[in-house]
C-alpha positions as CSV (number, residue, x, y, z in Angstrom):
1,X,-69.0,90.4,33.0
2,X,-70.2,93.3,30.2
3,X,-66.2,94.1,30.4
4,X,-65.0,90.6,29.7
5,X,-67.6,90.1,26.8
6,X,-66.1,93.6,25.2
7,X,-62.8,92.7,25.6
8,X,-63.6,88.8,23.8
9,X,-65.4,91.3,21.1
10,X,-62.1,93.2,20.7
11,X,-60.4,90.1,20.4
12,X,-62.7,88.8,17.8
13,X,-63.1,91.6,15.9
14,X,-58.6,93.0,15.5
15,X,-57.1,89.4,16.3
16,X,-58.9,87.2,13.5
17,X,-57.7,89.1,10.9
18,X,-54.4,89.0,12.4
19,X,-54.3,85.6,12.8
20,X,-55.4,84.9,9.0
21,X,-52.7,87.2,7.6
22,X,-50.3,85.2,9.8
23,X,-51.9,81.7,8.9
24,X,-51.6,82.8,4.6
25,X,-48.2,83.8,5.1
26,X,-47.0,80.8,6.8
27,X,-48.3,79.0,3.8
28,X,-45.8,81.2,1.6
29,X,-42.9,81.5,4.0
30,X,-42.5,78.2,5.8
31,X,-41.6,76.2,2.7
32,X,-40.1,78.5,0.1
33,X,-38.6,81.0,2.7
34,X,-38.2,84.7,2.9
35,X,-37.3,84.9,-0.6
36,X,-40.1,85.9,-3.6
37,X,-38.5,82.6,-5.7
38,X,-38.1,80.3,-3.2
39,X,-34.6,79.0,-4.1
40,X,-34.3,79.6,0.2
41,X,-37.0,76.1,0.2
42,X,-36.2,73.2,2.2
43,X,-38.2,71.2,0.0
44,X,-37.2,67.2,-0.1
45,X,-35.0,65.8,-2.7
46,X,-37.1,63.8,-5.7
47,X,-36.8,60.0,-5.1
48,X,-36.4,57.6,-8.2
49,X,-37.3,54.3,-8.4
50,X,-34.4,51.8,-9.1
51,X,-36.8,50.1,-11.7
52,X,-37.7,52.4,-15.2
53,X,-41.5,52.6,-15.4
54,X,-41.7,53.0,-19.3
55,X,-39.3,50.9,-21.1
56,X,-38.1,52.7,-23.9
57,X,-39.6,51.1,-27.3
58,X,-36.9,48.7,-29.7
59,X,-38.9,47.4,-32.5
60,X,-40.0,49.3,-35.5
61,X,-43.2,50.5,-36.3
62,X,-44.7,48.4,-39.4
63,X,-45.9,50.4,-41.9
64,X,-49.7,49.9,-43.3
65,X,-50.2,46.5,-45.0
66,X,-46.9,44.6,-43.4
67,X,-46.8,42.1,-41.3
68,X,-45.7,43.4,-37.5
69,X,-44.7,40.2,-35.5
70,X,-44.5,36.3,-36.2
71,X,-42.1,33.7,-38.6
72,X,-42.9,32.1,-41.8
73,X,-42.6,33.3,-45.2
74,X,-43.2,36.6,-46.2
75,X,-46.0,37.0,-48.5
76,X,-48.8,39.2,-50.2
77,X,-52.3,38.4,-49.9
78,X,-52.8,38.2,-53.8
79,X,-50.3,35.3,-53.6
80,X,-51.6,33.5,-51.2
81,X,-55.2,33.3,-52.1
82,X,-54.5,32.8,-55.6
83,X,-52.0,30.0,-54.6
84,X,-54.4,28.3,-52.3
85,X,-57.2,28.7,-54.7
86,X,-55.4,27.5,-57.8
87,X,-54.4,24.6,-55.4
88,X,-57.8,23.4,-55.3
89,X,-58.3,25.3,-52.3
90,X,-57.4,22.9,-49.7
91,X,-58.8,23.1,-46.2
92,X,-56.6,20.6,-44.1
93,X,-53.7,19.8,-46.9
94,X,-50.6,21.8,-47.5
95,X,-50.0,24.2,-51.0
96,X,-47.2,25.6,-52.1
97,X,-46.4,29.3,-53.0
98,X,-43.5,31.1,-53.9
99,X,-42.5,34.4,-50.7
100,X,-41.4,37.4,-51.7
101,X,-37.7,36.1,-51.6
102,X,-38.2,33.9,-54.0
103,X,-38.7,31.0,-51.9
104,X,-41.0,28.0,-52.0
105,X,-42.5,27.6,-49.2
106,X,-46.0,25.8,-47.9
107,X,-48.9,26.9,-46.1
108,X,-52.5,25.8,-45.3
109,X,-55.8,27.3,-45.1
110,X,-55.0,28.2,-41.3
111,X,-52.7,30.8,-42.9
112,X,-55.5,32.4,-45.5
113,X,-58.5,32.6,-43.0
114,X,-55.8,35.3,-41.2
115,X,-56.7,37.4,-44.1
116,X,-60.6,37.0,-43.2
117,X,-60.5,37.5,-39.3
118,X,-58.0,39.7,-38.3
119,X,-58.9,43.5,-37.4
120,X,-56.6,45.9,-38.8
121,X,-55.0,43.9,-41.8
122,X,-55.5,45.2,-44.7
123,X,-55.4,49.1,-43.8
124,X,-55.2,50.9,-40.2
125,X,-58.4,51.2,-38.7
126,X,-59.8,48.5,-41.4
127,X,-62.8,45.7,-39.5
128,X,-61.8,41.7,-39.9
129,X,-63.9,40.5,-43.0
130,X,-65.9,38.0,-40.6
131,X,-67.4,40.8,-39.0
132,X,-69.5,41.5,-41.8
133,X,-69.5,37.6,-43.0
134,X,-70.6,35.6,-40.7
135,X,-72.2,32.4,-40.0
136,X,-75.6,33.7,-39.4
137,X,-76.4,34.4,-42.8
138,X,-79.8,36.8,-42.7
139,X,-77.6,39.2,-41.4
140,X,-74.4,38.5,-43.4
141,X,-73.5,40.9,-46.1
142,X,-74.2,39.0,-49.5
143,X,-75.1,36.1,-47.4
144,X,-71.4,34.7,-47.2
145,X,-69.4,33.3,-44.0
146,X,-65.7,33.7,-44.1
147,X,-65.9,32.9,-40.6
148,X,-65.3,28.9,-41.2
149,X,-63.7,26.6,-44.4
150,X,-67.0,25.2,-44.7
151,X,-69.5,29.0,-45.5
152,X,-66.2,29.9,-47.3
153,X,-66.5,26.7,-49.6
154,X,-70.1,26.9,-49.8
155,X,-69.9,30.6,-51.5
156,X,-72.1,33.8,-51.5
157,X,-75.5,34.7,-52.1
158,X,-77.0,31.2,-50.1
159,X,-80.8,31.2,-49.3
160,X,-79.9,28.7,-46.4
161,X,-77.4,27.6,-44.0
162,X,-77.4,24.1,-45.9
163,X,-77.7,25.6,-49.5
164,X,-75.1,26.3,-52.1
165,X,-74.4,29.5,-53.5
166,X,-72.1,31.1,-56.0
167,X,-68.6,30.0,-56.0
168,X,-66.2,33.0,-54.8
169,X,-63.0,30.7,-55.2
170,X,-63.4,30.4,-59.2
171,X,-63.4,26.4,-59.3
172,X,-59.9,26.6,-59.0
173,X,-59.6,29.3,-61.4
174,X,-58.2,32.5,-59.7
175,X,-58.2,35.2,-62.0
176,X,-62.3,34.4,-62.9
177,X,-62.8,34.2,-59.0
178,X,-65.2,37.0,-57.3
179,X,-62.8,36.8,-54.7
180,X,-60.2,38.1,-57.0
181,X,-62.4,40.4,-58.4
182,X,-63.8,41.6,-55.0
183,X,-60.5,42.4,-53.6
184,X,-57.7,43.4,-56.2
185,X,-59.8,44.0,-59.3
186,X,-62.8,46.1,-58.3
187,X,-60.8,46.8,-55.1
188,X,-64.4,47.8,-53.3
189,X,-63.1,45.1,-50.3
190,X,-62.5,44.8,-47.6
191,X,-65.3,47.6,-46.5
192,X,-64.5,51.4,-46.4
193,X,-61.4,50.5,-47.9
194,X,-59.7,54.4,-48.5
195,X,-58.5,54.7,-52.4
196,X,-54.6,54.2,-52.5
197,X,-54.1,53.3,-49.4
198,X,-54.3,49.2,-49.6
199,X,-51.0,48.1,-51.7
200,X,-52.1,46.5,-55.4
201,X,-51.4,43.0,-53.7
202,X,-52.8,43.4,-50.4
203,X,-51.6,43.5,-47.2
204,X,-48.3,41.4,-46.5
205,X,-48.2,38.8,-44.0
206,X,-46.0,35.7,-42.7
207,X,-47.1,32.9,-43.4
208,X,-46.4,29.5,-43.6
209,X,-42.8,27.9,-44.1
210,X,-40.1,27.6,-46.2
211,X,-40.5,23.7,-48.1
């Protein structure tokens, strides 16, 4: 018995180590061979799928301030607003404005309030005007909603939800407007706007359609 348990001990104590050597170099050996480089591996062949998995980009990036996708009439904001306020700003009713082409072409106020809500717009990075005017008004900045015709209409500067305030569209009159003196004048909108980055007439957008 003490001579079986001496030679397990013997065993133990020479064949583990033995068997580890032999264990970390069939790691090495089996599957990059006897070579150091293994160009001797028998290592399957790379399998592609039939199907690409990035499909390789074909429209051109936009740069800062131009429209990226849609149809209609190309146009700066400048001549928008100031068309559709010197219209009377209409809320349901078409107005006319001349594109960058040269073309006269018609729009409605479903085409300005793009100006107002959407993210990104008027420079990379830049928030949508209605986050910052909004309907609830004791937290709006100058207590104006761009979010709707109706706060647009009623102007800035309103002690209540049913008062009037002070007219941003200029009565018709765009170059007296504090719109127009917000945005292209001052040029201290939209918020954190960087210095020379938005274009002297705003952002361009489609919008509308030719008459």
């Amino acid at each position: 018995m003490k001579r079986d348990f001496n030679t397990w001990m013997l065993f133990l104590i020479f064949g583990m180590p033995v068997l580890f050597l032999a264990f970390i170099a069939g790691l090495y050996f089996i599957p990059c061979g006897l070579n150091n480089d293994c160009s001797q591996a028998t290592l399957p062949g790379v399998i592609h799928t039939p199907v690409p998995t990035i499909i390789p980009a074909t429209m051109v990036a936009p740069e800062p301030g131009e429209a990226a996708v849609g149809s209609g009439c190309s146009v700066s904001a400048r001549t928008l607003l100031q068309a559709w306020a010197s219209s009377g700003s209409p809320d349901v009713g078409p107005f006319e404005f001349i594109d960058a082409s040269g073309t006269v072409c018609t729009a409605t106020y479903a085409d300005v309030s793009r100006l107002f809500s959407e993210a990104n717009l008027w420079y990379p990075g830049a928030l949508a005007c209605i986050t910052c005017h909004h309907s609830n008004l004791s937290a709006a900045s100058a207590q104006l909603d761009l979010s709707a015709y109706a706060g647009m209409a009623a102007g800035s500067r309103r002690a209540t939800a049913g008062a009037l305030g002070n007219d941003i569209l200029g009565a018709g009159e765009w170059d007296s407007s504090i719109l127009n003196r917000q945005l292209f004048v001052l040029k201290v909108m939209p918020f954190g706007r960087p210095p020379g980055l938005v274009s002297e007439e705003g952002p361009t957008i489609l919008a509308g359609k030719p008459k």
